[in-house]
N, C-alpha and C positions, 0 to 999 in steps of 0.2 A: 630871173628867179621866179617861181613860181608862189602863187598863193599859199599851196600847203607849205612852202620850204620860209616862209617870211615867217608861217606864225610858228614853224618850230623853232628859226633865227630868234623872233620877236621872246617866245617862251624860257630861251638860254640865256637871253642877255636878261634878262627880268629874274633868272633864278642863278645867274653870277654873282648877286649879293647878296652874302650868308644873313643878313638884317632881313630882308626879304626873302629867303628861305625859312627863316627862323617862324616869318609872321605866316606863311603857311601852315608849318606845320602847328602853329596855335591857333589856328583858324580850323586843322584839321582837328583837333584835339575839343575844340571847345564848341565849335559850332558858329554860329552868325556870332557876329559882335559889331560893337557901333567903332567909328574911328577911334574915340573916347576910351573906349576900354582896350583897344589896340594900343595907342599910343601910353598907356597907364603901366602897358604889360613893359617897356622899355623907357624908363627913366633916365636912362642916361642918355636920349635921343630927342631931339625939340621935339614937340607938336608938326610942326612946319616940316622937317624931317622925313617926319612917319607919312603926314599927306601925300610927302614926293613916291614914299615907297611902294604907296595902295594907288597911287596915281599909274606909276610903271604897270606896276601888277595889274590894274585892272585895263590898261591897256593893250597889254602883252597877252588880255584874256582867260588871266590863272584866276582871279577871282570879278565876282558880281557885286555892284556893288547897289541893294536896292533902296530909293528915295521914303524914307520916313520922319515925317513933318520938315524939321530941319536937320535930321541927323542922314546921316546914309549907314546901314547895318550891311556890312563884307561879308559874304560866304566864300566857300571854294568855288571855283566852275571844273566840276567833275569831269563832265564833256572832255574841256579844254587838254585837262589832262591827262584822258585816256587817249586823246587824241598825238598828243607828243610821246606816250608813252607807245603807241601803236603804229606812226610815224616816224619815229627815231629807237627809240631801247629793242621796241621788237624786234627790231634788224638783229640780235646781238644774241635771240633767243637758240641759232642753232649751236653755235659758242658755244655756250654754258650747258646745255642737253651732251653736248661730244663730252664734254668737260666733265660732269657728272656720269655718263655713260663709263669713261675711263677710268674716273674714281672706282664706280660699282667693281666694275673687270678686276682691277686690284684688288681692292676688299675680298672678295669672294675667291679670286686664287691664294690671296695670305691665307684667308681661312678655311678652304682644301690644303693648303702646304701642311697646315697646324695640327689638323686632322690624319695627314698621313705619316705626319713625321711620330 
């Protein structure tokens, strides 16, 4: 297996737990935050928990996590996932172009049909 195919492995299993998708996307929404206000955002989940779940992630390399005094403040790593998304979904971009191209084709003959009928 290669380097780039590990950290898009590493990136799928890290974003298999909808707990850990969730802290993305409130990480995308809100910006930096400290584990403290991460773990605040999900109550029904220990402390201890939430550490495992920014531990995955930040191993898996979806998010940064930088050292301030004794806290660590999470952001996203952007990079990371433009990189999975240009690695793995891009593949999937002629798909959906054919896909939408054939929607178009339809639309625009119903609506010459409309027109001549």
């Amino acid at each position: 297996m290669t380097r780039r195919h590990a950290a898009v492995d590493d990136a799928f299993q890290a974003l298999a737990d909808p707990t850990r998708r969730d802290i993305l996307d409130l990480l995308r929404r809100r910006g930096t935050l400290t584990a403290g206000a991460i773990a605040s955002a999900y109550p029904r989940v220990s402390r201890p928990g939430i550490s495992r779940h920014l531990r995955v992630l930040r191993e898996a390399g979806l998010v940064i996590a930088d050292e301030a005094g004794r806290e660590r403040r999470y952001r996203l790593n952007g990079a990371a996932l433009a990189r999975v998304h240009r690695d793995w979904f891009a593949r999937f971009a002629p798909m959906w172009e054919d896909s939408l191209a054939r929607l178009k084709a339809n639309v625009e003959g119903a609506a010459r049909g409309r027109r001549a009928g």
